[in-house]
N, C-alpha and C positions, 0 to 999 in steps of 0.2 A: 832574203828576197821572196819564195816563196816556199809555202808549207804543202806536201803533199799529202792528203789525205784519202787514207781508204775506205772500202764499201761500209756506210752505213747502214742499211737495212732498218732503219724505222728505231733509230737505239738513238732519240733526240737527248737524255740525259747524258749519254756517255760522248753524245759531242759535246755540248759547252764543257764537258768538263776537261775534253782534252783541247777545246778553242781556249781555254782560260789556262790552261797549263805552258800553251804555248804563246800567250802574251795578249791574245786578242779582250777586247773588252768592249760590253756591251752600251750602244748608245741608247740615248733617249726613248728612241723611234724605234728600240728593238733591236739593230741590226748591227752584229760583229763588226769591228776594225779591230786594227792594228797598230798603236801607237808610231812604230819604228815605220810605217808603212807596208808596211810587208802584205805578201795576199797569199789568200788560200784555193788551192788548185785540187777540187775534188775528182776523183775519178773513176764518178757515177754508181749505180746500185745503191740509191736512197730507197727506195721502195721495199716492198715486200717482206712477208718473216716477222719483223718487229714488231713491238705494242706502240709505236709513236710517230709512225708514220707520216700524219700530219704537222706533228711539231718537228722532226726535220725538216722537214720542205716550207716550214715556215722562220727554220733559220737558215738555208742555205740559199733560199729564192731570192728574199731580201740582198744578202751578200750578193751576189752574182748580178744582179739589176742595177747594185750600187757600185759596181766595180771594184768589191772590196774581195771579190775572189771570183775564179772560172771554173769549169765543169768539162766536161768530156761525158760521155753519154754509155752507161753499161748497161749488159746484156739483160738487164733485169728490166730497163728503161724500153728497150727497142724491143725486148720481148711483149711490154705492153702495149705498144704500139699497135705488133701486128694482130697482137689477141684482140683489142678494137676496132681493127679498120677491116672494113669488110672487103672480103675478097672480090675485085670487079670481072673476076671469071666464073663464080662461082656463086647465084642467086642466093643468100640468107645464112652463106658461109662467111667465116673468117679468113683472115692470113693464118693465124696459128689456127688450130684447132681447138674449141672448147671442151676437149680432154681430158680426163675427172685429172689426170699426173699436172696439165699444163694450170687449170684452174685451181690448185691444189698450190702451186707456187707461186699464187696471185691470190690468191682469198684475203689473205691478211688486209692487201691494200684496197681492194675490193668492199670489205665491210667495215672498214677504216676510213674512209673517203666517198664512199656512194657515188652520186650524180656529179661531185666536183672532178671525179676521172677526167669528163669529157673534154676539161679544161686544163687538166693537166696532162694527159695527149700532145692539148697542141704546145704546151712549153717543151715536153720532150721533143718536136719535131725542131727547136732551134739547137740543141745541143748538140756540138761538134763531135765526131767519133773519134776525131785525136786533136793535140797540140802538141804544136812546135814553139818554145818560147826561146826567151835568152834573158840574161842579167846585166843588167844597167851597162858592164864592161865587153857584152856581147859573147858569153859563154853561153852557148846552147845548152837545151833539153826537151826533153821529147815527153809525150804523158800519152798513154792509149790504156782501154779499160786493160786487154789480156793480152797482147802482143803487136808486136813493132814490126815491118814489112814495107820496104819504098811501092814495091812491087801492087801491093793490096791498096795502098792509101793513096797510091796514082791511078788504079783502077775505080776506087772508089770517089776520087773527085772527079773522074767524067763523068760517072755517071751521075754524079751530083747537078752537075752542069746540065749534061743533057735533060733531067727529069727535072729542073728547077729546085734543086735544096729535097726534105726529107717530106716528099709525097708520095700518097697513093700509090704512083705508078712505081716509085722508087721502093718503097717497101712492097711491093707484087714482086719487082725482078729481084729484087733481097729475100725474098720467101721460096723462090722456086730451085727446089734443091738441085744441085750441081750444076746451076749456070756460074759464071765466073763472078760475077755481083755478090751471090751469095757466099761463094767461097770466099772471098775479100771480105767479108761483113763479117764470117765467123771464123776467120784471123784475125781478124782484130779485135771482135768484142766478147768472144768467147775462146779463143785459144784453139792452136793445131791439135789434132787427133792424130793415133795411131793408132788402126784397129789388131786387136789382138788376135794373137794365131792361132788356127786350128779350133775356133768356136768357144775359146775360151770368155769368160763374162768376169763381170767388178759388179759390186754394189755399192752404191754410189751413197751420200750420205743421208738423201732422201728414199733411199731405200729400191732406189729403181735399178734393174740391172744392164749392167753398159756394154756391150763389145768393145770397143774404146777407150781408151786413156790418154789425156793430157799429158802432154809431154813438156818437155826441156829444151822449149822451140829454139832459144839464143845458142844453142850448141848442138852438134852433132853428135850421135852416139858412139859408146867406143865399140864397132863392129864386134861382130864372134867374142866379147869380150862382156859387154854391158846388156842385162835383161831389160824386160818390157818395164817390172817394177821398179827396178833403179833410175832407168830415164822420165818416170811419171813424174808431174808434177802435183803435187808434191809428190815423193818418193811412197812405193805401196810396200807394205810389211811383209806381203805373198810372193812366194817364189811363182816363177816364172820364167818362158823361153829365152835364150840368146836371141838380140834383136842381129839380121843379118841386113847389110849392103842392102839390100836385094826386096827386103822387109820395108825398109825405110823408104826406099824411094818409089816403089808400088805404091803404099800406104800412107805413106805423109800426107796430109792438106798444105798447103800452097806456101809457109812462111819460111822464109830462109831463115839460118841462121844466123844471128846477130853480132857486126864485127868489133872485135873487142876494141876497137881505137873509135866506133863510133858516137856519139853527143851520147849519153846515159840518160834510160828508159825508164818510167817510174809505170808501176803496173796494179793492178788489184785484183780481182776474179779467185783467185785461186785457194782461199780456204787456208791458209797455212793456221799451222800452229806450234805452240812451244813459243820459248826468244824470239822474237824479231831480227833479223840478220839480211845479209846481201843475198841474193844470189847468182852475180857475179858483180866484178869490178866497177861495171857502170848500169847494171841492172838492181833495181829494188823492190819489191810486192811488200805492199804496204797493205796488204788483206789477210789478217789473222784473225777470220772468224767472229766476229761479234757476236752473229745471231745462233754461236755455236756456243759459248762461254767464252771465248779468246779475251779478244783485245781488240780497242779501236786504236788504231795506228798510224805515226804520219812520218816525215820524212823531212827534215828542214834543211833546205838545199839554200847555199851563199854562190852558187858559180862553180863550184867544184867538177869537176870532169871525173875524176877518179871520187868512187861514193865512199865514203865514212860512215861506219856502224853505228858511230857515238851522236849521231845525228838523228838517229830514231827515237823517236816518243811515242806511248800508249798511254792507253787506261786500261783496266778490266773489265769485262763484262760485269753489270752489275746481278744477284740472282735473278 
C-alpha cells in the first residue's frame, strides 16, 4: 500500500535507487509509479546539505502532483519558509533570523536553486504537517516529520483555519517562541526537548552547542533510574544525570507519550544510525542519516498495526 520514506536532503541518486529497489519504475514523462499501485509517502527534509537538491524535487514534485505519492512537510521545509518570509512586526527583518548557524543550514539550497526558492516557498506552504491515512481494508496510520500528539495537531488545525492554511500570519504566530502555536509546530516538526541540568551543553552534529536534547517522546522515562543520555533520541554515549519526576515535567515540551495500542507512527528527523530497526512496536524513524554517510531509508507498510523489521529498505550513502 504505501512506502515510507525518509529525509532526503538533496541525495537525488540515492532516491531512484531506493525507488527502483522497491518496485517503482520510471515513466515516459519522468515521473515514478508503481506497478502494483502502491504510493510513496515522503516525510519531508528534501532540502538542504546535499549536492542534488534540484533533482530531488524534480523527482518527488512530479510524484506528489501526479498522486503517485504524498508528503508531509519537515523542519527543514518550514525552516525555509520562515528564513524567507519576512517578518510583518519587524521592518527588513525575517521570521528566522539570517544567522551565519541558521544560513549555514540553508546555503546548500540556497546556491543550488537561486531565484526558483521564491517558488518553491510557495509549494512548501501546501504541505501537510501530518497524515492520517488507512489501507484499502481501513487499517490506519499516522506519518508526522518528528512526533505524534492529538493534543499539538488539534491546536495546530485551528489555527490552520483561523489563519487561512500556511500564511504569513501563521508562520508569525509559529515563530513567536513560547506561544502555544509554536510549541505544537516544534512537536511536531522538530521533536520534544528536555533541557539539561545544571548548565550542562551537547554538541550537536553541526557542531553547535545545545542545552537540550531530544528525547524518547512515545515513552516516559524510568524515574531515579534512567539518565538524560539514555532517554535522548538517539541515545548519547555521555554519561549523565538521573532524569527525576520533577525534571520531566518542568522541562518537557508539550508531547505526550504515545500509546502503545495506538494506529503506528512513521517518523524521520532524527539522524539515526547503524541497522535500521523499530523503535517501538508501532513506531518507526525511517531517518538514518544520508547527508551523514548512513542510509536512505523506507518502510513498506500492507496495513499491519504491529510493525515488522523485515519491512525496512535502504541504500547507502554514496561517497
Amino acid at each position: 500500500m504505501y512506502d515510507l520514506i525518509g529525509d532526503i536532503h538533496g541525495h537525488a541518486t540515492e532516491l531512484e535507487q531506493l525507488l527502483e529497489k522497491l518496485g517503482y519504475e520510471k515513466e515516459e514523462k519522468g515521473c515514478y509509479s508503481h506497478p502494483q499501485g502502491r504510493q510513496a509517502i515522503f516525510l519531508g527534509d528534501f532540502i538542504d546539505r546535499g549536492p542534488e537538491i534540484r533533482q530531488v524535487l524534480e523527482i518527488v514534485r512530479p510524484m506528489i502532483d501526479s498522486g503517485e505519492a504524498e508528503a508531509v512537510m519537515g523542519n527543514h521545509e518550514f525552516n525555509a519558509l520562515v528564513y524567507h518570509t519576512e517578518d510583518p512586526g519587524r521592518p527588513d527583518e525575517y521570521l528566522r533570523t539570517h544567522s551565519e548557524k541558521n544560513t549555514g543550514q540553508h546555503q546548500a539550497t540556497i546556491d543550488q536553486l537561486g531565484e526558483e526558492i521564491s517558488e518553491l516557498i510557495e509549494w512548501f506552504r501546501s504541505l501537510p504537517l501530518w497524515l492520517e491515512l488507512e489501507d484499502g481494508s481501513g487499517s490506519p496510520l499516522r506519518v508526522a516529520h518528528a512526533a505524534w500528539d492529538d493534543q499539538q495537531t488539534e491546536l495546530i488545525s485551528d489555527r490552520l483555519k483561523k489563519h487561512d492554511g500556511v500564511t504569513t500570519d501563521f508562520l508569525a504566530e509559529a515563530s513567536q517562541e513560547g506561544s502555544r502555536l509554536y510549541k505544537a509546530v516544534e512537536c511536531v516538526l522538530k521533536g520534544p526537548e528536555l533541557r539539561l541540568p545544571n548548565g550542562n551543553f551537547i554538541t550537536d552534529k553541526d557542531g553547535n552547542d545545545r542545552r537540550e536534547i531530544r528525547i524518547q517522546w512515545y515513552r516516559e522515562p524510568g524515574y531515579e533510574e534512567e539518565t538524560y543520555s539514555q532517554y535522548a533520541l538517539p541515545p548519547l554515549r555521555s554519561d549523565s544525570e538521573k532524569i527525576t519526576r520533577r525534571d520531566y515535567k518542568k522541562k518537557a515540551r508539550s508531547c505526550l507519550p504515545y500509546p502503545e495500542d495506538a494506529p503506528p507512527v512513521f517518523i524521520g528527523h532524527y539522524w539515526l544510525r547503524g541497522e535500521p530497526g523499530l523503535l517501538a512496536p508501532n513506531i518507526a524513524c525511517v531517518d538514518y542519516s544520508i547527508a551523514r554517510g548512513g542510509s536512505l531509508c523506507a518502510y513498506r507498510w500492507d496495513g499491519e498495526q504491529k510493525l515488522d523489521i523485515g519491512k525496512i529498505e535502504s541504500v547507502p550513502a554514496h561517497a
